[in-house]
C-alpha positions in Angstrom: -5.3 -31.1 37.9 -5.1 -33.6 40.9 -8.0 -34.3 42.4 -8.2 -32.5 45.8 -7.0 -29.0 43.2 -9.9 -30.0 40.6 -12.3 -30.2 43.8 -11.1 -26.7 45.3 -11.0 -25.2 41.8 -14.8 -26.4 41.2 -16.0 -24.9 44.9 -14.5 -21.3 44.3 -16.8 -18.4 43.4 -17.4 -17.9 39.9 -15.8 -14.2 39.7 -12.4 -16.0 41.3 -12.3 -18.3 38.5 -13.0 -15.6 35.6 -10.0 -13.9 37.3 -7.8 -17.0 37.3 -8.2 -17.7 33.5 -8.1 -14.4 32.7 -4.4 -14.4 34.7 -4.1 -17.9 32.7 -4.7 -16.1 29.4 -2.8 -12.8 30.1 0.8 -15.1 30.6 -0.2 -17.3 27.5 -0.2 -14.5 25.2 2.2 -12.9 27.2 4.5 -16.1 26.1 3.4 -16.0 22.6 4.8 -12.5 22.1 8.0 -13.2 23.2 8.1 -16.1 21.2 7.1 -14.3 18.1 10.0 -11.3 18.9 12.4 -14.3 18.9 11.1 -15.6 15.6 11.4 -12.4 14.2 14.3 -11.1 15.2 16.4 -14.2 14.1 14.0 -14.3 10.7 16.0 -13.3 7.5 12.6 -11.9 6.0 12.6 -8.5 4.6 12.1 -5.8 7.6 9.1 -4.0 5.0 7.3 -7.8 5.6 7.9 -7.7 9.7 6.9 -4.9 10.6 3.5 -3.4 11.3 2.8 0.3 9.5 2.5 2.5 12.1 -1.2 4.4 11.2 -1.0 8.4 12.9 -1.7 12.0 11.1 1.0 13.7 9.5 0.5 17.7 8.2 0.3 17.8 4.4 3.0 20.6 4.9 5.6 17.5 5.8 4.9 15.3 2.7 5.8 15.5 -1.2 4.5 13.5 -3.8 7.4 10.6 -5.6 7.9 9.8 -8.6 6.8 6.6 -8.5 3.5 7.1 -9.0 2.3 6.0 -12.3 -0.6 8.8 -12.9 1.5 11.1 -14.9 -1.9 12.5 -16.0 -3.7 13.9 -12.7 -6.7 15.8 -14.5 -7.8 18.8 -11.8 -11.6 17.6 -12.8 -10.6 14.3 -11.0 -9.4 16.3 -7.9 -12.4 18.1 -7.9 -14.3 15.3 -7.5 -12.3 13.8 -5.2 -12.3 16.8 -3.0 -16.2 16.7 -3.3 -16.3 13.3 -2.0 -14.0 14.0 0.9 -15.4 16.9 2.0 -18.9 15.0 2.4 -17.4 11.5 3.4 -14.0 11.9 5.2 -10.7 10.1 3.9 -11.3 6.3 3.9 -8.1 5.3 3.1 -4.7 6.6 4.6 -1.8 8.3 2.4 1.0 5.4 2.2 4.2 7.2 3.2 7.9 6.2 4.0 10.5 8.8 5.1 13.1 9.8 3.0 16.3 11.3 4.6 18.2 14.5 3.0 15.1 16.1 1.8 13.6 19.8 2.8 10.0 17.3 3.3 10.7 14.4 5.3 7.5 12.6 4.2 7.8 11.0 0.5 4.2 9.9 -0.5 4.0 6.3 -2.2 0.5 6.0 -2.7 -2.6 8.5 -2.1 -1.3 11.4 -4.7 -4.9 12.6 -5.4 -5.9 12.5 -1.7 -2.8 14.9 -1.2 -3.8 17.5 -3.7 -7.7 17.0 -2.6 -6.8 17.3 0.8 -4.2 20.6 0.0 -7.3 22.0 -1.7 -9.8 21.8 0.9 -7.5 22.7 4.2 -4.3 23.5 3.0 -1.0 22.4 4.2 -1.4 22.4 8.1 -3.8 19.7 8.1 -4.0 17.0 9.5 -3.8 13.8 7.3 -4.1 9.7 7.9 -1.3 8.1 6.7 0.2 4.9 7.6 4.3 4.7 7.4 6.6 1.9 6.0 10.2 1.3 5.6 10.3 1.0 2.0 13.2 0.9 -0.6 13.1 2.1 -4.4 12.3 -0.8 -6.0 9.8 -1.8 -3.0 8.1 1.8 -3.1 7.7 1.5 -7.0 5.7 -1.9 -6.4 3.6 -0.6 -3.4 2.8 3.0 -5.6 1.5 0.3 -8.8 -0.5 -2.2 -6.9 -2.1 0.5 -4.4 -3.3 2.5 -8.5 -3.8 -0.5 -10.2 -6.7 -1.6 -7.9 -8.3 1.0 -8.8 -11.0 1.5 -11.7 -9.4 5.0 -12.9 -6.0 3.7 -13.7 -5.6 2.8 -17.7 -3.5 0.3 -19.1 -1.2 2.3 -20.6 -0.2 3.6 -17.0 0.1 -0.2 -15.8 2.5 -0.7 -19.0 4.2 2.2 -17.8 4.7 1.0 -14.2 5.2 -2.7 -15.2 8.2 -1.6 -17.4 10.1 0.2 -14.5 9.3 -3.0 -12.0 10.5 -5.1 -14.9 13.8 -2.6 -15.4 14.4 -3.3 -11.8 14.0 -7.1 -11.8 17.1 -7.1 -14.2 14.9 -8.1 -17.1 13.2 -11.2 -14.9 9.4 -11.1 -16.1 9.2 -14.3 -13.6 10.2 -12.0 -10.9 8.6 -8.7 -11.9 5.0 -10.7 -12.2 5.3 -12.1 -8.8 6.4 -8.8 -7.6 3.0 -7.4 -9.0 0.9 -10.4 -8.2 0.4 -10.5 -11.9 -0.3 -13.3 -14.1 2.7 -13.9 -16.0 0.2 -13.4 -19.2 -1.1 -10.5 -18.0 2.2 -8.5 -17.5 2.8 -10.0 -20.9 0.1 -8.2 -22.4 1.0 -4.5 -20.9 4.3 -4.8 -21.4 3.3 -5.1 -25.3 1.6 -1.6 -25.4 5.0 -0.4 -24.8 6.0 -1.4 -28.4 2.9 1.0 -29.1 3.7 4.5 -30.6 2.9 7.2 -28.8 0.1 7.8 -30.6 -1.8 4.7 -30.4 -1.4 4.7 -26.4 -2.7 8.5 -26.3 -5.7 7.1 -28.3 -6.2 4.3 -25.6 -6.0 6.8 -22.7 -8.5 8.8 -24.4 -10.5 5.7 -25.4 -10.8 6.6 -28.7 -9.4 2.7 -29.4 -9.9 -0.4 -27.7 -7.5 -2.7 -25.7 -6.9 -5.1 -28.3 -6.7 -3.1 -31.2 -4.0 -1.4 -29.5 -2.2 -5.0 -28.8 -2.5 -5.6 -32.1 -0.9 -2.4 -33.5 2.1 -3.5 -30.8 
């Protein structure tokens, strides 16, 4: 600033300056917005990567579960329990959803299957749900649905074989591509993918437990 401004500036009241940087701030990140819309809207990135899921409550009525979702298994002992624990602690996490056009349910759920049935058990279908929405396409969904169960302690490996073939199937074959897609080790998708040489007795026998992981590699 020139002097005689820096001088002014120094002698105003203390309130008038907290409301001049906060004017100074406001147009900054007014600027930076703008900037970032440009950026975005000229960006060639995948819209699912852009945009922000939009985070609401939808009714449970509105939704049906996809078949993406690589718990073919629900057991109604592990929605019991789950109902148990939502009706003492609340949902924690919202149902993942992305809307699917042509259907009698507009709401397709990609991840949060057990917190729908736990949820359709305690309230029934006019309640009111979190759920956070994203554009997703088939191959995108099927990826989301995988990670969002693998992260979890329930989820066995014969289901993560199970989902890594399909991601794989929709990579055209590219292991490369389908690990990256998982955020999988290369080795590590290697190893699933092996159970799926696996009759289907030995993977029933790892689901139940009744053999270990590497026995079950081993009989591959």
């Amino acid at each position: 600033l020139p002097r005689s401004e820096a001088v002014h500036f120094s002698k105003a009241p203390a309130l008038t300056c907290i409301r001049r940087a906060i004017r100074v701030r406001a147009r900054a990140c007014s600027q930076a917005l703008h900037f970032m819309k440009e950026i975005n809207m000229g960006s060639s990135m995948p819209a699912v990567l852009l945009q922000k899921p939009a985070e609401s409550t939808l009714p449970l009525r509105d939704m049906f579960v996809g078949h993406y979702n690589p718990r073919t298994n629900l057991s109604q002992e592990s929605i019991l329990e789950l109902a148990e624990s939502i009706k003492s602690q609340g949902i924690n996490t919202p149902i993942l959803l992305r809307r699917v056009e042509g259907k009698e349910k507009p709401w397709e759920i990609v991840a949060g299957q057990r917190r729908f049935h736990a949820c359709m058990l305690l309230y029934g279908p006019d309640f009111q749900i979190p759920v956070l929405v994203k554009s997703f396409t088939d191959a995108e969904a099927e990826v989301a649905s995988l990670s969002e169960n693998v992260d979890r302690e329930d989820m066995t490996p014969v289901m993560e074989a199970e989902g890594a073939a399909r991601v794989l199937a929709r990579a055209n074959g590219d292991r490369k591509e389908a690990a990256r897609r998982l955020g999988w080790s290369p080795s590590k998708l290697d190893d699933r993918l092996k159970l799926m040489s696996c009759s289907s007795d030995v993977r029933k026998a790892l689901d139940a437990k009744l053999i270990t992981l590497g026995l079950a590699e081993m009989l591959s």
